[in-house]
C-alpha positions as protocol buffer text, in pm:
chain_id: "A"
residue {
  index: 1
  type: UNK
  ca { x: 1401 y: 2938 z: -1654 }
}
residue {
  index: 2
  type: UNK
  ca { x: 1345 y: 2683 z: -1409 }
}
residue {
  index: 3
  type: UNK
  ca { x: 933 y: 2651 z: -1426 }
}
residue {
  index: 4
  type: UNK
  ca { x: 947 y: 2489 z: -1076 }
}
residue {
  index: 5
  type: UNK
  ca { x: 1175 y: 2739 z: -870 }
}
residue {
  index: 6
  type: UNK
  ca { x: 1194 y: 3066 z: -1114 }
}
residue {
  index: 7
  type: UNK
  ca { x: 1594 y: 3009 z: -1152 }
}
residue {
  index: 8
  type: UNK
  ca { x: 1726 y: 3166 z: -1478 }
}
residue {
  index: 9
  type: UNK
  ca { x: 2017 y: 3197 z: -1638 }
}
residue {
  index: 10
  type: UNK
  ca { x: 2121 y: 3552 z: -1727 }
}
residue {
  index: 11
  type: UNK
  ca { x: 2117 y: 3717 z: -2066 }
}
residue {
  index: 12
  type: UNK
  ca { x: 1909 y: 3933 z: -2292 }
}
residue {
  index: 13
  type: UNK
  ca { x: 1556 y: 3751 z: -2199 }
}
residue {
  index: 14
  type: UNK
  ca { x: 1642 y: 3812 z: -1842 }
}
residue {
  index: 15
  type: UNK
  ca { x: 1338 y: 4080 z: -1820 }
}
residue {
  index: 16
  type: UNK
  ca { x: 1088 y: 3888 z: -1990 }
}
residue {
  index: 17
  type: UNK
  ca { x: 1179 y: 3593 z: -1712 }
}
residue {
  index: 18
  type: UNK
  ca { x: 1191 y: 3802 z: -1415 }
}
residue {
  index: 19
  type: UNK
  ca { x: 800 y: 3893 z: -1513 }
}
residue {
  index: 20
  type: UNK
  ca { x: 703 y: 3561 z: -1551 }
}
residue {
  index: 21
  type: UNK
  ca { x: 866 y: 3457 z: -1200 }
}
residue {
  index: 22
  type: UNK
  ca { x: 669 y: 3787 z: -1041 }
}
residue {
  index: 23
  type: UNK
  ca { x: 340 y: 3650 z: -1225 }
}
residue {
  index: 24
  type: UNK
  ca { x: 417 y: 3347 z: -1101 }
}
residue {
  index: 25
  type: UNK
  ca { x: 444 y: 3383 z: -734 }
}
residue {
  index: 26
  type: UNK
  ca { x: 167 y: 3663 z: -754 }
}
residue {
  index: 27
  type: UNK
  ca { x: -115 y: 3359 z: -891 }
}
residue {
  index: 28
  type: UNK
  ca { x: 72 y: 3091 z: -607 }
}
residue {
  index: 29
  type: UNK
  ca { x: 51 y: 3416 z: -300 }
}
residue {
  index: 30
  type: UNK
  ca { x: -314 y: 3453 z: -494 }
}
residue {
  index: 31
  type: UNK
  ca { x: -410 y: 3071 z: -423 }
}
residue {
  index: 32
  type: UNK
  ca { x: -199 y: 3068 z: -43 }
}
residue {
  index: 33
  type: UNK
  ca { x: -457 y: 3331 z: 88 }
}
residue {
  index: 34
  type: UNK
  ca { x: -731 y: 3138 z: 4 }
}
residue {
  index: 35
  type: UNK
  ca { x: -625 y: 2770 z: 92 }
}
residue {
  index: 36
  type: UNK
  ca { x: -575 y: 2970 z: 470 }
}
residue {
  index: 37
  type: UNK
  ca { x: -907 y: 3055 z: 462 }
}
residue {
  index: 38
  type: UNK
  ca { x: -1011 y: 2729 z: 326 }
}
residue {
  index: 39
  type: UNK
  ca { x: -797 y: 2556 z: 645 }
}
residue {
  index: 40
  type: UNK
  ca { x: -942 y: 2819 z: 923 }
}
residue {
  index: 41
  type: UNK
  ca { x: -1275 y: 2722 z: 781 }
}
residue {
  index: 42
  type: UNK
  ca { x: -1210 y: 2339 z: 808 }
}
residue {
  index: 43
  type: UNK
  ca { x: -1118 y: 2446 z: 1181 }
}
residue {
  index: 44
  type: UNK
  ca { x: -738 y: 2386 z: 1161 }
}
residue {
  index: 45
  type: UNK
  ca { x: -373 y: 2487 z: 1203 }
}
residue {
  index: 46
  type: UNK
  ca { x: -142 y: 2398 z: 909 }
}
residue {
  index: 47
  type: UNK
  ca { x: 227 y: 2366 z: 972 }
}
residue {
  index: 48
  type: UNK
  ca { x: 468 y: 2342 z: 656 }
}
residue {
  index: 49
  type: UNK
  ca { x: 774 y: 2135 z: 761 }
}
residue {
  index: 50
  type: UNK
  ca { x: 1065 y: 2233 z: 549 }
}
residue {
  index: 51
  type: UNK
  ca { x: 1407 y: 2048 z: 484 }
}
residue {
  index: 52
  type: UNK
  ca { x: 1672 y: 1865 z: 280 }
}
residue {
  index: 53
  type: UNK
  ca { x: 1610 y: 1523 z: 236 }
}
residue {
  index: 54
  type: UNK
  ca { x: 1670 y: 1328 z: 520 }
}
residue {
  index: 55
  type: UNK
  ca { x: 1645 y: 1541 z: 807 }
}
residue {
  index: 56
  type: UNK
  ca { x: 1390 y: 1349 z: 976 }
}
residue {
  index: 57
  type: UNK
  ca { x: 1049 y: 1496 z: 918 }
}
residue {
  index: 58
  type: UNK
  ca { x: 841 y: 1196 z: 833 }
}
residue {
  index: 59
  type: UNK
  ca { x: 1020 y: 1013 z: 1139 }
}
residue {
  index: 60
  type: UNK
  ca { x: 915 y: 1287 z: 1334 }
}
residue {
  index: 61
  type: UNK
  ca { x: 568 y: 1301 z: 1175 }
}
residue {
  index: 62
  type: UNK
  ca { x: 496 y: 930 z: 1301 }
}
residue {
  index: 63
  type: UNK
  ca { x: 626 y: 968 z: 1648 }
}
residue {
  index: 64
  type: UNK
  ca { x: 399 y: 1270 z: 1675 }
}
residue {
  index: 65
  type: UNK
  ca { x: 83 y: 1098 z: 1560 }
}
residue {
  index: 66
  type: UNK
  ca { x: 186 y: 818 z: 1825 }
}
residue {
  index: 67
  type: UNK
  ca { x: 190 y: 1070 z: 2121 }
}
residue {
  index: 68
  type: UNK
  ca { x: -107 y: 1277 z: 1949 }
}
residue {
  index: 69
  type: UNK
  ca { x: -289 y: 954 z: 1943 }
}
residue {
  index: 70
  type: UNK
  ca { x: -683 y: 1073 z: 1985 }
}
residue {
  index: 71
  type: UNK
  ca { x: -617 y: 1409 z: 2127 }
}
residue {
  index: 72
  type: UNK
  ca { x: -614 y: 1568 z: 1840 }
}
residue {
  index: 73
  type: UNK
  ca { x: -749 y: 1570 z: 1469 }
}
residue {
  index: 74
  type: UNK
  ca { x: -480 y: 1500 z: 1228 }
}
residue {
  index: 75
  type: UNK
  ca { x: -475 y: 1527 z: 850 }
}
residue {
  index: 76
  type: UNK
  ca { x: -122 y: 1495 z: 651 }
}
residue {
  index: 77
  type: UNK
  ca { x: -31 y: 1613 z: 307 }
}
residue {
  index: 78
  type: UNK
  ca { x: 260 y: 1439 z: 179 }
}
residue {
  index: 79
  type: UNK
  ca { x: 521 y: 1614 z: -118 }
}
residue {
  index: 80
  type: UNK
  ca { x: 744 y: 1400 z: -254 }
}
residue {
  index: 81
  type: UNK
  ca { x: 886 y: 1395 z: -660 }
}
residue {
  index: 82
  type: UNK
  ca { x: 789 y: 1025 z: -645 }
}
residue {
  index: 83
  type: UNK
  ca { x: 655 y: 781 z: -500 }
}
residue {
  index: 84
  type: UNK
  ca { x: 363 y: 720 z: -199 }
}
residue {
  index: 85
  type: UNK
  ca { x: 638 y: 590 z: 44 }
}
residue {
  index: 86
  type: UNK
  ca { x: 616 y: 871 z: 295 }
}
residue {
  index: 87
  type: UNK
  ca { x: 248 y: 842 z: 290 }
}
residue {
  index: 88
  type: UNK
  ca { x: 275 y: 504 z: 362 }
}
residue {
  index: 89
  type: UNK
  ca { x: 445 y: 513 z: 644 }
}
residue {
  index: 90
  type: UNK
  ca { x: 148 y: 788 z: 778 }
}
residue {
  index: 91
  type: UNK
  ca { x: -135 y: 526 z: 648 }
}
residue {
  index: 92
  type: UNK
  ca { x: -41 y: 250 z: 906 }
}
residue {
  index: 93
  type: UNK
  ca { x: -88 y: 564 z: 1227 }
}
residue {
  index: 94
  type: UNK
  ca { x: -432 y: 557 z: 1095 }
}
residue {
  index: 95
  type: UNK
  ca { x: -451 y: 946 z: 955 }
}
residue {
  index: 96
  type: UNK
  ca { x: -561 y: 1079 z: 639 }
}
residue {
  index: 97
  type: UNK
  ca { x: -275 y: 1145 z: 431 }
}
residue {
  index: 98
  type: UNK
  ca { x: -297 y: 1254 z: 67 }
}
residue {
  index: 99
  type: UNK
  ca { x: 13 y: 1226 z: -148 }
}
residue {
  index: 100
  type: UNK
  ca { x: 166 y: 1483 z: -359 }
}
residue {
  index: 101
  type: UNK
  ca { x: 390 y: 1368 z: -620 }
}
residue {
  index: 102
  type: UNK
  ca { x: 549 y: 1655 z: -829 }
}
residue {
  index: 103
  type: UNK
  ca { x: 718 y: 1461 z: -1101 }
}
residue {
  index: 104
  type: UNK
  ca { x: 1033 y: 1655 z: -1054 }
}
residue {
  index: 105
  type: UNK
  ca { x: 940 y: 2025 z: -901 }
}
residue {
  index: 106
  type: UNK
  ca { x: 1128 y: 2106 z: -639 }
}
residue {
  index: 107
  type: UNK
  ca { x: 882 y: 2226 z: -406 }
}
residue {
  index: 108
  type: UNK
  ca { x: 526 y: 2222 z: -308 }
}
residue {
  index: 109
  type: UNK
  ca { x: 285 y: 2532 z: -466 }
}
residue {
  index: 110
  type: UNK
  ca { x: -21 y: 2695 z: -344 }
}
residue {
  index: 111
  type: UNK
  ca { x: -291 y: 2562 z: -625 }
}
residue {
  index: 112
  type: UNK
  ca { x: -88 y: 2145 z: -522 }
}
residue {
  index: 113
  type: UNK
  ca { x: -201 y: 2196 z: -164 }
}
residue {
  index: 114
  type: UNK
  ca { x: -535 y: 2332 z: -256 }
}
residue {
  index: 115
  type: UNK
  ca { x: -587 y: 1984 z: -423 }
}
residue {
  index: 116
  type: UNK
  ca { x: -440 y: 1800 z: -112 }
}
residue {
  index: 117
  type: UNK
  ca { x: -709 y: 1999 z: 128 }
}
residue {
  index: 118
  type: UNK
  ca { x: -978 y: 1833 z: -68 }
}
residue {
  index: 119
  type: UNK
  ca { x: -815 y: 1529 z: -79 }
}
residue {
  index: 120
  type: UNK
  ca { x: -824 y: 1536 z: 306 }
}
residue {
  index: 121
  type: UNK
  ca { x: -1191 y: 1661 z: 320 }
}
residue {
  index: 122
  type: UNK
  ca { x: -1287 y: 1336 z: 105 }
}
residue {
  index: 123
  type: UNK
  ca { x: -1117 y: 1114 z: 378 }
}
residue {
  index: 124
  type: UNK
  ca { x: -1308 y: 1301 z: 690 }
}
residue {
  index: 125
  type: UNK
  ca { x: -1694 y: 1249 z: 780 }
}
residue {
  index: 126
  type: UNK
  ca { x: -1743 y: 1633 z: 876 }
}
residue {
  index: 127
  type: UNK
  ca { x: -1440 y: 1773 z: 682 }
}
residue {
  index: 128
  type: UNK
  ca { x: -1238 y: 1915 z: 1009 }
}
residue {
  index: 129
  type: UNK
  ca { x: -960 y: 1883 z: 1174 }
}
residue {
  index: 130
  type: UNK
  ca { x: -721 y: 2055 z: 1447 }
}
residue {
  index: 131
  type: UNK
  ca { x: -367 y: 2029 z: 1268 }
}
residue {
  index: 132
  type: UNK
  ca { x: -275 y: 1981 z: 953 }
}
residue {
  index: 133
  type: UNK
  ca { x: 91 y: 1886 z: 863 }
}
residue {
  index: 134
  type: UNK
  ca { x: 196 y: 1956 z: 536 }
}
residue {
  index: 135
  type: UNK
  ca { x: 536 y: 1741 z: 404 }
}
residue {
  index: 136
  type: UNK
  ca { x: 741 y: 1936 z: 184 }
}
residue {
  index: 137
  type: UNK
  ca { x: 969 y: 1818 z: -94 }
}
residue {
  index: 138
  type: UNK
  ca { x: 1298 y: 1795 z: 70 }
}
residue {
  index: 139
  type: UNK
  ca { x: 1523 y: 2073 z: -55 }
}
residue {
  index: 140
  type: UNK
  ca { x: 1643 y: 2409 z: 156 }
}
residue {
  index: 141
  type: UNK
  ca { x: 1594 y: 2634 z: -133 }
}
residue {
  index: 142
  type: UNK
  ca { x: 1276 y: 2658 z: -358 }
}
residue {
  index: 143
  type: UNK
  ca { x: 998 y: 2567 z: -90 }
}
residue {
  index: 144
  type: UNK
  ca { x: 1114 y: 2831 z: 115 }
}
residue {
  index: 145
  type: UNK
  ca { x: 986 y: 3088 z: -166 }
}
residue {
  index: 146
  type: UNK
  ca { x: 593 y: 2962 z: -177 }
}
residue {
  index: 147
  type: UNK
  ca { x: 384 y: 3007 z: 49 }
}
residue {
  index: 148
  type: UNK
  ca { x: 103 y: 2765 z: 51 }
}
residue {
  index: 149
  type: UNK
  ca { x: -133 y: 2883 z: 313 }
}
residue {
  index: 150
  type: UNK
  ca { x: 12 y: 2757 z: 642 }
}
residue {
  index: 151
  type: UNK
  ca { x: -21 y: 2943 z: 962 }
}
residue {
  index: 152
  type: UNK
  ca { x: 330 y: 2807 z: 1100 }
}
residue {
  index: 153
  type: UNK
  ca { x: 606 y: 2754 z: 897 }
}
residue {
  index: 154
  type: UNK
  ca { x: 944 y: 2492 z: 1008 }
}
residue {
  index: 155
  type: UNK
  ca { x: 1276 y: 2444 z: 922 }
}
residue {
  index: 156
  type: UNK
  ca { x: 1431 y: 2137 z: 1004 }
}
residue {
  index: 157
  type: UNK
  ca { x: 1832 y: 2069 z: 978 }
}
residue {
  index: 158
  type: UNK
  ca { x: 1957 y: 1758 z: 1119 }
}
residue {
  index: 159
  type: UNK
  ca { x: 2262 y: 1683 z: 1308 }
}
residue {
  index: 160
  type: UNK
  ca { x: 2453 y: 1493 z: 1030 }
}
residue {
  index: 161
  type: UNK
  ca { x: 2377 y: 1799 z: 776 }
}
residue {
  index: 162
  type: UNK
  ca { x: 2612 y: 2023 z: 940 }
}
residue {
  index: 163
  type: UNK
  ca { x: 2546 y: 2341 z: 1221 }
}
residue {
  index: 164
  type: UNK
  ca { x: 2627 y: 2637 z: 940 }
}
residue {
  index: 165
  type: UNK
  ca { x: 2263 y: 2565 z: 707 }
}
residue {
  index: 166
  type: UNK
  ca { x: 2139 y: 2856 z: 877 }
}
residue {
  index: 167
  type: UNK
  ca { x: 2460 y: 3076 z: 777 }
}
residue {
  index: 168
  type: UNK
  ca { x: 2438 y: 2902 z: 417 }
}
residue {
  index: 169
  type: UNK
  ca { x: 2027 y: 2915 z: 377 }
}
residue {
  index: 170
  type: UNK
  ca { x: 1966 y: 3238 z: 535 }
}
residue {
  index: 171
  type: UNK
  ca { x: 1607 y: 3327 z: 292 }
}
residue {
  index: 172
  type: UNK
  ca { x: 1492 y: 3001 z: 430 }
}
residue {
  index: 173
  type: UNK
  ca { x: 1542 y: 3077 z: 822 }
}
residue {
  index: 174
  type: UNK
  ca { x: 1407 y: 3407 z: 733 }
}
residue {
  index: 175
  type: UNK
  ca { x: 1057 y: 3294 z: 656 }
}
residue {
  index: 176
  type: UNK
  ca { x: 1032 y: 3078 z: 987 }
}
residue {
  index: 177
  type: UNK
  ca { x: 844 y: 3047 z: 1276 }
}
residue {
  index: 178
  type: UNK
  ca { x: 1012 y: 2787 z: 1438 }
}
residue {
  index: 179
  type: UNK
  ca { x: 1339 y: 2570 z: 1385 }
}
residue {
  index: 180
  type: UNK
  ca { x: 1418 y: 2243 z: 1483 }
}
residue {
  index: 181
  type: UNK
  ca { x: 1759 y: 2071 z: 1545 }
}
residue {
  index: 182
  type: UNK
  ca { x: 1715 y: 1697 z: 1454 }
}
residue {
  index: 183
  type: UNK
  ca { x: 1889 y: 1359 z: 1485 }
}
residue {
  index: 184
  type: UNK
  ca { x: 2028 y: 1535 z: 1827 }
}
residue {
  index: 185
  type: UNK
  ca { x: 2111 y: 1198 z: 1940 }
}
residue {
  index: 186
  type: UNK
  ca { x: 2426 y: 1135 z: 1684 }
}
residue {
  index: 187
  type: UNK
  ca { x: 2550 y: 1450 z: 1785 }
}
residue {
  index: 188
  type: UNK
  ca { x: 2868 y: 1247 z: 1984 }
}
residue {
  index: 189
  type: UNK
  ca { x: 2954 y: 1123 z: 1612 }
}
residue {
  index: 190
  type: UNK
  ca { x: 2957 y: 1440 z: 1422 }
}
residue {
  index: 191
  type: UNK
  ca { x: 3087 y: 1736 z: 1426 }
}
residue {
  index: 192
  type: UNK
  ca { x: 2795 y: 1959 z: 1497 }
}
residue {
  index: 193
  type: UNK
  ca { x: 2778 y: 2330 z: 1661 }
}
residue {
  index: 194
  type: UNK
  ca { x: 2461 y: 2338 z: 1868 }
}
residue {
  index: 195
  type: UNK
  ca { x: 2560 y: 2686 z: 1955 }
}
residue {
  index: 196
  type: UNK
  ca { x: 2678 y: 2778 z: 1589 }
}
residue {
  index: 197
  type: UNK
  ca { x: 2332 y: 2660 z: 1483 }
}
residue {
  index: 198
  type: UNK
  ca { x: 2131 y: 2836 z: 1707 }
}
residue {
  index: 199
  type: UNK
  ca { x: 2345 y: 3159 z: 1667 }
}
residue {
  index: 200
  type: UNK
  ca { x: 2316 y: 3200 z: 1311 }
}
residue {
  index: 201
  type: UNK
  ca { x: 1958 y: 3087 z: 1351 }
}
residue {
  index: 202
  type: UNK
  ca { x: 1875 y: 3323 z: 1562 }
}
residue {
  index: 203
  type: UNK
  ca { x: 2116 y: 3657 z: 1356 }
}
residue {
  index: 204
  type: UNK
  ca { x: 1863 y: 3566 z: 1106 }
}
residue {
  index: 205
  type: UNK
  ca { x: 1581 y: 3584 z: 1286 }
}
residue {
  index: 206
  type: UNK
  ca { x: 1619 y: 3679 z: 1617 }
}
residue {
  index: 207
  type: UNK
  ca { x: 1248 y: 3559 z: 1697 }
}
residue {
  index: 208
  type: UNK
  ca { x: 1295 y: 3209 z: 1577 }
}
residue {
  index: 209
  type: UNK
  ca { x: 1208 y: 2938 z: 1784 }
}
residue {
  index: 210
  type: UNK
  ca { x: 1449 y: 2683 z: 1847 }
}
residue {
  index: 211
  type: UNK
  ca { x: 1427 y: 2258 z: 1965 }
}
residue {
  index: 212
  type: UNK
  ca { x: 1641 y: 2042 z: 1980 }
}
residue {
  index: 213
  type: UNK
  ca { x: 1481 y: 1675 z: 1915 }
}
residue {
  index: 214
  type: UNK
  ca { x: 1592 y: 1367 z: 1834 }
}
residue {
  index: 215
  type: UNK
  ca { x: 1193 y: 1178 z: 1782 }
}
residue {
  index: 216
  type: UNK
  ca { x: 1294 y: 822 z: 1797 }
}
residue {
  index: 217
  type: UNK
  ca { x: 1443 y: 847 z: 2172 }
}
residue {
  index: 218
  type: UNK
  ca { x: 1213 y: 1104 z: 2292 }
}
residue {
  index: 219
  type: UNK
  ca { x: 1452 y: 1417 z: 2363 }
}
residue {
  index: 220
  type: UNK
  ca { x: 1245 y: 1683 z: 2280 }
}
residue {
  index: 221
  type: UNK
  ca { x: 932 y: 1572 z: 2206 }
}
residue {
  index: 222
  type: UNK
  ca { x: 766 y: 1670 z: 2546 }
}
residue {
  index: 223
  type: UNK
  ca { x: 861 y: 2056 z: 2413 }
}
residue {
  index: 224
  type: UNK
  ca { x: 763 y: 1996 z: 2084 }
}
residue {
  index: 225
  type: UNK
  ca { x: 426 y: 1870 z: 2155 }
}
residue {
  index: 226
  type: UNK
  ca { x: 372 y: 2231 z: 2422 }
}
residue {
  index: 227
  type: UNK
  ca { x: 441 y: 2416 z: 2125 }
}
residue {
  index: 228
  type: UNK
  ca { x: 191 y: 2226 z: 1875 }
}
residue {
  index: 229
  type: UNK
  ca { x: -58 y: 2245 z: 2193 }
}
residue {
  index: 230
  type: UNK
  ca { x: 29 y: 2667 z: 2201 }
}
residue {
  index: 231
  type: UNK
  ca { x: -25 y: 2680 z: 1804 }
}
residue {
  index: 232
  type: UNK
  ca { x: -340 y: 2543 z: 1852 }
}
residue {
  index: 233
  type: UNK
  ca { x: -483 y: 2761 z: 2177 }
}
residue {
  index: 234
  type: UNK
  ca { x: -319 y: 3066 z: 1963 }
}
residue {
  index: 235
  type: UNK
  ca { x: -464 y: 3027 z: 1659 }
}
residue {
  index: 236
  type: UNK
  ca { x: -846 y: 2908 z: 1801 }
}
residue {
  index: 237
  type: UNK
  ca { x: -853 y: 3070 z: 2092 }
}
């Protein structure tokens, strides 16, 4: 078995693994509930942003703390298998970040982020803040199946990936809140399916919210910035 997704091959210990991978996501679900209560007591929102590599989250992440600037409390927990790159990039807006390195698990777990909410606490004076973005490892598959506390969970797919993820990934789109449509700006240079997208987005889940954003010109960003603004008067109102 896979220790990091619960993948196994089939064959006569298949039992004996499928009990492990229940146990296993029984402890993370275990650990989830209480890093949300851990966040609503810190006074936040925590968003898990979801992907392949590539798609554009950390981009998105630092034009967002631009626009943010003061108006908001930010803390960011970084997963990556290596490296602090990502992290570095979300030093230099002047945010608490902690970094996450897996060492080759595919995903980010419950008991990981549990760590990263101290982490954040250590950085803060009074240990709050409003919204708290959480970096998955890039990968469509595995981080889809733990949950690790959030309150709002994203899937991003960028132009260049392709329009049918959603038809190809459908346990992932399942899961979300909200979906965004990256890297809308190349979409004269590839052969991308807004409509496709957002159809098969929304068979999955017809109550899936859907942008379309491409961070580094500004499309989108207005509307993705009402919807952080309408997480937040949701969740502490």
């Amino acid at each position: 078995m896979c220790d990091s997704c619960g993948c196994h091959t089939h064959g006569h210990a298949e039992k004996r693994v499928v009990e492990v991978h229940q146990s296993l996501l029984a402890a993370n679900q275990e650990q989830a509930e209480k890093n949300r209560h851990h966040i609503e007591a810190m006074g936040a929102v925590a968003i898990n942003m979801i992907s392949s590599p590539g798609s554009g989250k950390t981009t998105l992440l630092e034009h967002t703390l631009e626009r943010i600037g003061s108006r908001w409390k930010v803390g960011v927990i970084e997963g990556d298998i290596e490296t602090e790159r990502d992290a570095d990039r979300i030093r230099k807006k002047g945010v608490p970040v902690v970094q996450i390195t897996t060492g080759g698990a595919c995903h980010l777990d419950a008991p990981l982020v549990h760590k990263g909410l101290h982490g954040l606490q250590d950085q803060s004076e009074d240990g709050r803040f409003d919204l708290i973005f959480i970096e998955n490892v890039g990968n469509l598959v595995c981080p889809a199946t733990f949950d690790l506390g959030e309150h709002e969970r994203i899937i991003l797919v960028s132009v260049p990936e392709g329009s049918d993820k959603p038809a190809k990934y459908p346990t992932t789109f399942t899961g979300a809140n909200t979906f965004l449509i990256t890297k809308t700006d190349l979409l004269p240079h590839f052969d991308f399916s807004l409509a496709e997208a957002r159809q098969e987005a929304l068979r999955i889940h017809p109550e899936l919210e859907i942008l379309e954003i491409a961070a580094p010109t500004g499309q989108g960003m207005d509307e993705w910035l009402a919807h952080l603004d309408g997480l937040l008067a949701r969740r502490q109102g």
